[in-house]
C-alpha positions, -999 to +999 in steps of 0.1 A: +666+478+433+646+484+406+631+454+387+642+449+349+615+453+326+628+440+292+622+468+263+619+458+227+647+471+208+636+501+184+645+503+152+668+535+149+652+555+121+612+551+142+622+571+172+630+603+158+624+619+126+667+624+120+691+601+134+728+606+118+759+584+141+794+591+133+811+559+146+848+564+149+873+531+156+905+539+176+930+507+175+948+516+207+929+547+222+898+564+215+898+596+201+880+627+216+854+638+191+839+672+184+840+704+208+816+729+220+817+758+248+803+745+277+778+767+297+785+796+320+777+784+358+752+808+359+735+790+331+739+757+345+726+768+381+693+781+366+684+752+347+695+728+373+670+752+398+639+747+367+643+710+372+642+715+412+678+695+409+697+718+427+709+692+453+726+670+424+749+689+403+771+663+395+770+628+378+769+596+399+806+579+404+790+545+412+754+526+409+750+532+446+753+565+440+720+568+414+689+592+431+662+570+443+645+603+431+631+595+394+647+614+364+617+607+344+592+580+333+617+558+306+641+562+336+621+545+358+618+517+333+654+512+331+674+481+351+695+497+378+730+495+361+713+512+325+700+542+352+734+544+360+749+553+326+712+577+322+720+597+353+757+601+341+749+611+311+721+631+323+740+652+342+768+662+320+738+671+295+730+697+320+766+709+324+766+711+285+797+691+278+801+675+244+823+650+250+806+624+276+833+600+290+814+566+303+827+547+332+815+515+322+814+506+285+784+498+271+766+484+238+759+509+209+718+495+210+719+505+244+735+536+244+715+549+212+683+537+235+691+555+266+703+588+250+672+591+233+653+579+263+670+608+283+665+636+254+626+624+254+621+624+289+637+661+290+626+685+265+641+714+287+676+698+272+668+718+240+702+724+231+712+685+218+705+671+190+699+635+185+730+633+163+761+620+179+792+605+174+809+579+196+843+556+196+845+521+203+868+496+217+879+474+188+886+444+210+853+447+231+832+465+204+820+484+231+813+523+234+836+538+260+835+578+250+805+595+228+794+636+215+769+647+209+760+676+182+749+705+198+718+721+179+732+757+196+761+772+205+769+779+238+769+817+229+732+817+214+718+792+242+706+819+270+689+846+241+674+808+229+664+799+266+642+833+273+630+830+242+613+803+249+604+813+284+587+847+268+565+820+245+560+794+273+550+825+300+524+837+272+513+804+269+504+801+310+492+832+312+456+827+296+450+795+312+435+800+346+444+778+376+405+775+381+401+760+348+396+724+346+425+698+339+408+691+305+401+728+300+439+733+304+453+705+284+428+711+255+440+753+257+476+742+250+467+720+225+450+746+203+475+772+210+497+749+197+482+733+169+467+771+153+501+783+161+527+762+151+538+752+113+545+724+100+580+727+082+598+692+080+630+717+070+626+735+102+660+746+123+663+722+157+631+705+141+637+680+170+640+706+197+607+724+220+628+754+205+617+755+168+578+754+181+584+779+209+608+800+190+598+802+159+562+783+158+573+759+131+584+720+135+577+684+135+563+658+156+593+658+179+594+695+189+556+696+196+552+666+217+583+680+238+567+718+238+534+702+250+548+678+273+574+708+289+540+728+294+518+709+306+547+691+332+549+732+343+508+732+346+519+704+370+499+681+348+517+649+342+525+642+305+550+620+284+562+617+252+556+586+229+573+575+197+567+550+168+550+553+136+518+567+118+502+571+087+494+551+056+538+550+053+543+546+086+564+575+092+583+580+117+563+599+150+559+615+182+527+624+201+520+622+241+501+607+269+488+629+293+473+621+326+437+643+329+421+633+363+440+604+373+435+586+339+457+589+308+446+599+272+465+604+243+470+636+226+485+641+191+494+682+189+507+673+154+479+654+141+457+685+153+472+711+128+445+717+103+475+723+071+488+686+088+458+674+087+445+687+056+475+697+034+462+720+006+427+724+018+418+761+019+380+755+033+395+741+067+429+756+071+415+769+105+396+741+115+415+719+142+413+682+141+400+668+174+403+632+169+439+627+185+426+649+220+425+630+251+415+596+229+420+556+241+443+535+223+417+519+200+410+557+186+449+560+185+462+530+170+436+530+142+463+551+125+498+544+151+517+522+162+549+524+187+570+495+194+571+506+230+532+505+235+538+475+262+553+497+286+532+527+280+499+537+300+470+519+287+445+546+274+411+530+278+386+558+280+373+578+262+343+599+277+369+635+269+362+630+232+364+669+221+333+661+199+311+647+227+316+670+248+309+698+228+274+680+216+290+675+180+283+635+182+253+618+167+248+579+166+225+572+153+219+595+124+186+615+121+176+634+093+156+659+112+181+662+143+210+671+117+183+700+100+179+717+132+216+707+139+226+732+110+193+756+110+214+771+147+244+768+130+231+791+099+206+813+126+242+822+137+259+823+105+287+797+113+310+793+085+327+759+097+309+730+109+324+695+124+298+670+131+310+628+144+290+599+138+293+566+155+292+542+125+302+546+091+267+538+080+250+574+100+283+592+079+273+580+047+239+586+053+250+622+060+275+623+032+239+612+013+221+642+027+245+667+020+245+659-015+205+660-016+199+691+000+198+688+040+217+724+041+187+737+016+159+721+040+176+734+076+178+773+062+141+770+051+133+763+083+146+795+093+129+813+069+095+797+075+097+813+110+104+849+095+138+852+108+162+875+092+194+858+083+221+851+057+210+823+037+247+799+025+249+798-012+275+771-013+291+743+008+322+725+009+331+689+026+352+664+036+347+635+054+372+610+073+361+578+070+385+567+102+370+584+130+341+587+111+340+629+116+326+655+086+338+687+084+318+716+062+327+748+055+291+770+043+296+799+022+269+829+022 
């Protein structure tokens, strides 16, 4: 028995970025709704071998009958009767049937919940959408038969599938199983985030397919790409949704577990045109904030209504910027002026530096503006060196994480 842990309710239009429900009333019967070609056996058998669920290729026909294996982690958050209707409807996902019957009726909250908590804790199910339709009982007001709206065709899924296999096989192929559990998390990430587009008009723009296919999407598709490769790095990684920004827009981002302790890691938030919109000076500088963070880096600018049953991300030694030497609390005039005399020695175009108080990035803000940049390349030319003096600079500051970003030109 698994114990009941009570979710709060999400509000429909937070947990992903399109949510459309046909609801269709029968008086005496319900009505089958919507079509699609269901996948060869071929298909199916591969995809049920990717998910090592080879053993299981059909639904549960009672409770008893649910795998004490779990199907993921919102699964195993689930009472036993709501993993039930999961696994059923789990496993006619994988046999690509549109038209899910249910053998035990069920609320539409709670059906809307555990569809999308099976769709986020299995990106390789790229070929649903998070649209559906459903019919209820007018006498129960209960949801007895649901379908959902394919994103592809059953004729375009396999060309789709190695598609996304060619990108994902790219993808593993310069990370090396020596490398470090942060070095390999913090490759995808980049891969992802220099790679990737973001197009709010973007086809399956919920589906791991737009990023891997064609390198453009939203939140959605990147937190399932990067969750789908680092679960095949063997690295375990979910996917969380809620809300961020100044309008609290819908959002997805991921936990990922580096070394037995979880971090957050925003892909999205890591895009430099996301990031940045219109700013040609970084459009090639990554933002670093939202890799391997806690939760009081995170939730300075998110919120998810499901934080209470998420990992708690409390540390936050991996901090990109630390690591690399780029942090500096408190702020010292001459540390930053040999700071940037080796950045201009090696004639570095874009520089990211992260202060520890908003007081040392004001003060740097200050000595931008008074000629710090001046001071550090005299240096270098006291010393007779020959190099490439800048003859302009460009910044911006983010007064959140408390990070400036400069961009010299020579």
């Amino acid at each position: 028995m698994v114990r009941k842990l009570k979710r709060p309710k999400r509000k429909k239009e937070g947990h992903f970025n399109m949510k459309r429900k046909n609801v269709m009333i029968c008086l005496s019967m319900l009505l089958a709704l919507f079509s699609a070609g269901a996948a060869t056996g071929e298909e199916v058998q591969t995809e049920l071998e990717t998910q090592n669920l080879s053993k299981m290729k059909t639904e549960p026909e009672t409770e008893s009958d649910i795998q004490t294996e779990s199907l993921g982690f919102y699964f195993d958050r689930l009472d036993t009767e709501e993993q039930f209707v999961y696994s059923e409807i789990y496993y006619q996902l994988l046999e690509e049937d549109p038209d899910i019957e249910l053998s035990s009726p069920i609320s539409e909250d709670d059906l809307t919940d555990i569809y999308y908590d099976i769709l986020t804790d299995h990106p390789e199910i790229f070929y649903v959408s998070p649209e559906f339709a459903m019919s209820i009982n007018t006498e129960t007001g209960l949801v007895e038969t649901f379908s959902y709206i394919p994103y592809v065709e059953k004729d375009e899924r396999k060309e789709i599938q190695a598609k996304m296999d060619e990108e994902v096989e790219n993808i593993l192929s310069i990370i090396y199983p020596s490398l470090s559990e942060y070095d390999k998390a913090r490759m995808v990430f980049e891969y992802l985030a220099k790679n990737t587009t973001y197009n709010e008009e973007a086809e399956w723009d919920q589906s791991m397919a737009s990023v891997l296919v064609n390198r453009e999407g939203v939140c959605a598709g990147l937190s399932k790409a990067y969750k789908y490769i680092m679960n095949k790095l063997g690295m375990e990684c979910i996917q969380a949704n809620g809300k961020a920004g100044e309008d609290s827009m819908p959002h997805s981002w991921n936990l990922l577990k580096v070394n037995d302790i979880w971090y957050n890691v925003d892909v999205t938030w890591g895009i430099p045109e996301f990031y940045q919109p219109g700013n040609e000076y970084f459009k090639n500088v990554i933002n670093y904030n939202y890799f391997c963070c806690d939760d009081k880096t995170l939730y300075v600018t998110h919120s998810s209504e499901d934080r209470d049953i998420l990992p708690d991300c409390t540390d936050n030694s991996l901090d990109y910027y630390t690591q690399l030497g780029l942090f500096f609390e408190p702020y010292s005039r001459s540390r930053m002026i040999e700071f940037f005399a080796n950045c201009i020695q090696a004639g570095q175009e874009d520089i990211v530096v992260k202060f520890g108080s908003s007081y040392s990035l004001n003060e740097m803000v200050h000595a931008l503006d008074n000629g710090l940049v001046e001071d550090a390349d005299a240096t270098i030319s006291n010393l007779l060196t020959a190099h490439a003096s800048p003859s302009n600079l460009y910044y911006s500051a983010d007064s959140d994480f408390y990070t400036l970003y400069v961009h010299l030109i020579y």
